[in-house]
C-alpha positions, 0 to 999 in steps of 0.5 A: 500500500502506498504511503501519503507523503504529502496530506492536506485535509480541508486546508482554509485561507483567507485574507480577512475577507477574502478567499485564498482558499476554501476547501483543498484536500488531497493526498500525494503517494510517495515517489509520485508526481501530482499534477496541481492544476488550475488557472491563474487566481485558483488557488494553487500559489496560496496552497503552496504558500500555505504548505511552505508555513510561508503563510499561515492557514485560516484552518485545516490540517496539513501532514508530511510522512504523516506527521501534523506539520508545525510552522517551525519544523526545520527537518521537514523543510529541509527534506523539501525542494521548493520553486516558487512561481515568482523568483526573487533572488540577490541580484547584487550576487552572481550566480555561482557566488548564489549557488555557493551560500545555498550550498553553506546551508548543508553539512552534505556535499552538494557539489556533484548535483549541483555541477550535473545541473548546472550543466543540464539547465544550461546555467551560467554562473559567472553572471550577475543573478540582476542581469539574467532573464526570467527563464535563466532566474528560474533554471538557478531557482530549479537547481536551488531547488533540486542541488540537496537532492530533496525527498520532496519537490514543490514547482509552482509553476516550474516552466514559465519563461522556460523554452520548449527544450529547457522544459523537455530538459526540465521533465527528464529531470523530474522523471529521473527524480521520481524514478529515484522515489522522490515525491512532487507536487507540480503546479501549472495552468497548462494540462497538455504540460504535464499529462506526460509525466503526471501520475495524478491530477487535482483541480482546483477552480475558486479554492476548492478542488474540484476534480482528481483522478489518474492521468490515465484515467483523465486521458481516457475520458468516456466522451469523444468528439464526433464530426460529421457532415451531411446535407440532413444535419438537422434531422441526424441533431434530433436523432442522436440528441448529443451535446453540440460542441460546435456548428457551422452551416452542414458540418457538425461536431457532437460531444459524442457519449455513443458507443460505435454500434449505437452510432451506426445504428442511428445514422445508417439511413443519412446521407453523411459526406464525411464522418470522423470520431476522435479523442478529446484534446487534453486542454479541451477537457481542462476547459470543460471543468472550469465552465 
């Protein structure tokens, strides 16, 4: 049976009146990647935040290997990794000089990760961390995160201002890491992003979690699109009484719940130019949960 290295139980903030979040509960098994999803203002920066005793919670529980944690716990802060999703640096510091007073925070020697990821992120040290964009502050914040070879990680946001090759770099990464036990917690607003190396997702639309399941079951969602076109579209709407995702003049595009033997028993007798059943997009789906 797995073990929850990460569990929050109805996890509340708000700021005086203001809701940060309602209700999030989940559970993340060790040595999974959870895929925490939700567009911007949803909810996943403060429930991060409020994980990290960055902030404190209004209410709820939240425990680590099983364990309440408690604001000051050092242990269970250093066995994690965290990117937030807006880095602020020293910017008077130049990279290498960054990375080195990190480093003086642990008794372990961190020098042969943090050289395998400087080369793998592309880094150079020799910059002033004030003078790098905003995707090469967040590869330094990624090796920060990742140089003390952490039980835990914790991305809010991991691939913004990151190429498409920096994020592929940066998703090999993560696998590796899971494949060593590590446990992620991995925030985004794009689904297609991390639908390949997710194990679980949870989303969260105004606080609250709203839906969680397997990625593989997310991808294998009991509805398909359906297009068809046909000089008899009227008729063949009133037939299969699907949900229409989208029309235009005698093409059509049904959100398709039919099995196949349903569907050619229903339209057997049209007459249909052109018939195609695919699977949904991912970030279809996505929108679908936030309508």
């Amino acid at each position: 049976m797995s073990k929850s290295i990460i569990e929050l139980k109805h996890l509340k903030k708000y700021y005086d009146t203001s809701r940060g979040i309602e209700d999030v509960s989940l559970k993340i098994d060790k040595g999974d990647i959870y895929g925490f999803i939700g567009p911007n203002g949803s909810g996943k920066s403060t429930t991060i935040r409020t994980i990290m005793t960055l902030i404190n919670k209004t209410s709820g529980e939240i425990y680590i290997n099983g364990k309440e944690l408690e604001f000051d716990d050092v242990k269970v802060k250093r066995s994690i990794g965290y990117l937030p999703s807006e880095i602020n640096l020293y910017d008077d510091m130049t990279t290498k000089e960054l990375l080195d007073y990190h480093e003086s925070f642990y008794k372990e020697d961190l020098s042969k990760r943090r050289k395998e990821l400087v080369k793998l992120l592309k880094v150079d040290e020799n910059k002033k961390v004030g003078a790098l964009s905003l995707g090469n502050q967040k590869k330094v914040g990624l090796v920060l995160a990742l140089m003390h070879e952490p039980e835990i990680l914790i991305l809010d946001e991991p691939t913004s201002g990151l190429d498409p090759i920096m994020q592929n770099t940066l998703h090999d990464i993560l696998l590796k890491e899971k494949e060593k036990g590590t446990t992620i917690l991995y925030s985004s607003h794009v689904l297609n992003e991390v639908s390949n190396i997710c194990d679980k997702v949870g989303f969260i639309k105004d606080g609250i979690i709203i839906k969680e399941d397997l990625m593989e079951n997310i991808k294998k969602e009991n509805y398909t699109y359906l297009k068809i076109i046909s000089n008899e579209i009227d008729k063949i709407k009133k037939d299969l009484k699907l949900k229409v995702h989208k029309e235009l003049n005698n093409e059509i595009v049904f959100i398709n719940t039919l099995t196949p033997k349903e569907l050619i028993t229903k339209l057997k007798d049209y007459n249909i130019e052109h018939l195609l059943i695919e699977e949904v997009p991912l970030e279809d789906l996505f929108i679908n949960y936030y309508k």
